[in-house]
C-alpha positions as CSV (number, residue, x, y, z in Angstrom):
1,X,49.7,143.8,116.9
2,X,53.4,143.6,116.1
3,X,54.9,140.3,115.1
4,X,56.1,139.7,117.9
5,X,56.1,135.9,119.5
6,X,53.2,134.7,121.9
7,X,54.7,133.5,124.7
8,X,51.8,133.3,127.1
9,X,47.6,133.1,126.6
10,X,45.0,133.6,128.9
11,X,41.2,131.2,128.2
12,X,38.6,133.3,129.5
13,X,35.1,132.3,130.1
14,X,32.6,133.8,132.6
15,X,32.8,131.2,135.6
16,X,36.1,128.9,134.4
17,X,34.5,125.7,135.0
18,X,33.2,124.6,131.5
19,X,35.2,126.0,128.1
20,X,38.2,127.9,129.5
21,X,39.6,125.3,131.7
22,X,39.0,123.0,128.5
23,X,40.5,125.0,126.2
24,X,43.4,126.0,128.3
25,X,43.5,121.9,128.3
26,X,43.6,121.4,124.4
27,X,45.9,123.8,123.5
28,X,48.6,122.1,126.0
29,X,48.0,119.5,124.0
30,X,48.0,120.2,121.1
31,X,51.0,122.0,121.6
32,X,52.5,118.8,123.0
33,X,51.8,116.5,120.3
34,X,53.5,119.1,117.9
35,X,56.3,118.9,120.5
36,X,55.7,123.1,120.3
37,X,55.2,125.5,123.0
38,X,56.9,124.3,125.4
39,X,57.4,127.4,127.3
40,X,54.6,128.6,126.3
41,X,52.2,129.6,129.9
42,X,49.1,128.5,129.5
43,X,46.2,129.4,132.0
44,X,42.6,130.2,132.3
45,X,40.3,132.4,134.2
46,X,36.7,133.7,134.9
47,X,35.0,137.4,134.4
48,X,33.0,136.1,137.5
49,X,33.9,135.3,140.9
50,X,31.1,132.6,141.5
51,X,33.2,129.4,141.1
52,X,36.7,130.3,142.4
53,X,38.6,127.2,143.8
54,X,35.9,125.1,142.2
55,X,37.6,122.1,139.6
56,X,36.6,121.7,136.3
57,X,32.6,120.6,135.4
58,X,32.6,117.2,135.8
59,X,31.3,117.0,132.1
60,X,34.4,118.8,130.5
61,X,36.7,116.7,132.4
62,X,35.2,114.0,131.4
63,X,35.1,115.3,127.5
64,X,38.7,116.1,127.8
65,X,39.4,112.4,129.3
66,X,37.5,110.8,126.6
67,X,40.1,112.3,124.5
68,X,43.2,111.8,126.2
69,X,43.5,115.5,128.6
70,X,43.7,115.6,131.9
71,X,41.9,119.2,133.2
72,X,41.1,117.3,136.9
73,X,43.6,119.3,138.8
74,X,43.1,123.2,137.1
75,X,41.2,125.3,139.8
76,X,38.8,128.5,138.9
77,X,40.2,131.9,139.5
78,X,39.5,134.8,138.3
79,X,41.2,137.5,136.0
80,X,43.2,139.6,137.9
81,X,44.5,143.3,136.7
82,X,47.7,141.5,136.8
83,X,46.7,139.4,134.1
84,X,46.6,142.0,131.5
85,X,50.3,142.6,131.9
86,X,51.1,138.6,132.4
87,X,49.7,137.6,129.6
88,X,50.5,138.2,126.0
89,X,47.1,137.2,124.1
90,X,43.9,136.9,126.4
91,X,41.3,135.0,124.4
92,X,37.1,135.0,125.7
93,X,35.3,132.8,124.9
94,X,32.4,134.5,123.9
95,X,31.3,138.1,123.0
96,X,30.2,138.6,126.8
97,X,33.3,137.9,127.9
98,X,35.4,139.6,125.7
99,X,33.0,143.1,126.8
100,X,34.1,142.4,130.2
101,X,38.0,142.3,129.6
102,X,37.6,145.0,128.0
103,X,35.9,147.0,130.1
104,X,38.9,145.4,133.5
105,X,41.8,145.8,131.0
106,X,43.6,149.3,130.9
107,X,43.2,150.9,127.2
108,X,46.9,150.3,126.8
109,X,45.7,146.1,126.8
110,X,42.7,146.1,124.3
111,X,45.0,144.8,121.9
112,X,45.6,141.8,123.9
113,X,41.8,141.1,123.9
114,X,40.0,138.8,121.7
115,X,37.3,136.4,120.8
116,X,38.7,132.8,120.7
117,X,37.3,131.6,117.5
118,X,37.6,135.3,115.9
119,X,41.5,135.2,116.9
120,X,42.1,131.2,116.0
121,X,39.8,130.7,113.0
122,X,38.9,133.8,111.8
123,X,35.3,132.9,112.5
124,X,33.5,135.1,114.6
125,X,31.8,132.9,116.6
126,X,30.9,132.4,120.1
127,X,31.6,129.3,121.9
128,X,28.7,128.4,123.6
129,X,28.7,128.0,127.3
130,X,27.3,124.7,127.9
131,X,26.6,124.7,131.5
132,X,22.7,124.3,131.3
133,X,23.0,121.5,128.7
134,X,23.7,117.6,128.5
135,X,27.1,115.8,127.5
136,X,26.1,116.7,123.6
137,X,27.1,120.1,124.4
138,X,30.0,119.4,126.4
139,X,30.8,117.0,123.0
140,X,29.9,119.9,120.5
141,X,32.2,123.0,122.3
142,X,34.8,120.3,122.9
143,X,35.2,119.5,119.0
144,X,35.0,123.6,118.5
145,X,37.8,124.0,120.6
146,X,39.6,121.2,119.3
147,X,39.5,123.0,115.8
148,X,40.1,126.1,117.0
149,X,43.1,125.0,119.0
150,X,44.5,123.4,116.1
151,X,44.4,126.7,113.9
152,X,45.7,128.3,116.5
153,X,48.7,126.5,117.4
154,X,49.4,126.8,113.0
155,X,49.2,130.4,114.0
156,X,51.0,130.8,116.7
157,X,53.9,128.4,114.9
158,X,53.9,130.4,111.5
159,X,54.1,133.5,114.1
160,X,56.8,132.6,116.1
161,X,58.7,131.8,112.7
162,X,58.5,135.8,111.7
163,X,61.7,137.9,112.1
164,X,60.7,140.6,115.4
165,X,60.4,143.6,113.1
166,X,58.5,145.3,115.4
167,X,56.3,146.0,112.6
168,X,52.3,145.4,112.1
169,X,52.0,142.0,110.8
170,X,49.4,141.2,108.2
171,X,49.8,137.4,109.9
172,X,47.7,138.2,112.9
């Protein structure tokens, strides 16, 4: 990937009801209270079609208002071919995910494709889905994104600092 700025992500997770519509969430914030980003287009989707138009699990909006973000009024969709073009950096949640994006995105795109974690941290982790589990879980991914959120906006800042050299960038 060249160095050139991020101006637009895409949080994928397979229904866009638990961890994409949170981390689309925190990252708007975070962005926010480094008064950074402000352009920046922000959005999340689903690999699956099962919850479109559905709001936000109850339990991650309520983990986001617990600390101050308000996800209420994001709506599942899901990725669109469209997307791929739309968006500069489209980020899965998981490993799962990140298989399916690969396999809707033309070859061209790949590069747009990563694990969130992987892209943000350098830690190749997933982040679990925790639909099946109690508020714990909905605590745990939240702090995960958190953390990853932060290293990410630190990476998309130190980024958007770069000269556009058009060159590979040992940054990302």
């Amino acid at each position: 990937m060249s160095a050139k700025p991020i101006n637009s992500i895409l949080f994928v997770c397979l229904g866009n009801i638990c961890r994409s519509p949170l981390a689309e969430g925190v990252v708007r914030a975070v962005l926010s209270e480094r008064e950074w980003g402000g352009d920046m287009l922000l959005d999340s989707a689903a690999t699956s079609g099962w919850e479109v138009g559905s709001p936000p699990d109850p339990r991650s909006i309520a983990v986001a208002v617990r600390h101050g973000i308000d996800i209420s009024r994001q709506r599942a969709r899901k990725v669109t071919p469209e997307d791929f073009h739309r968006f500069d950096l489209i980020l899965g949640m998981d490993r799962s995910n990140v298989r399916d994006l690969k396999a809707l995105a033309p070859a061209a795109m790949h590069d747009r494709v990563h694990l969130f974690l992987e892209f943000a941290k350098g830690n190749a982790r997933d982040v679990p889905d925790p639909y099946y589990d109690g508020a714990e879980a909905f605590a745990s991914v939240y702090r995960m994104i958190r953390e990853a959120s932060e290293a990410l906006a630190t990476r998309l800042e130190a980024r958007a600092s770069l000269p556009d050299s058009g060159q590979a960038s040992s940054t990302m």
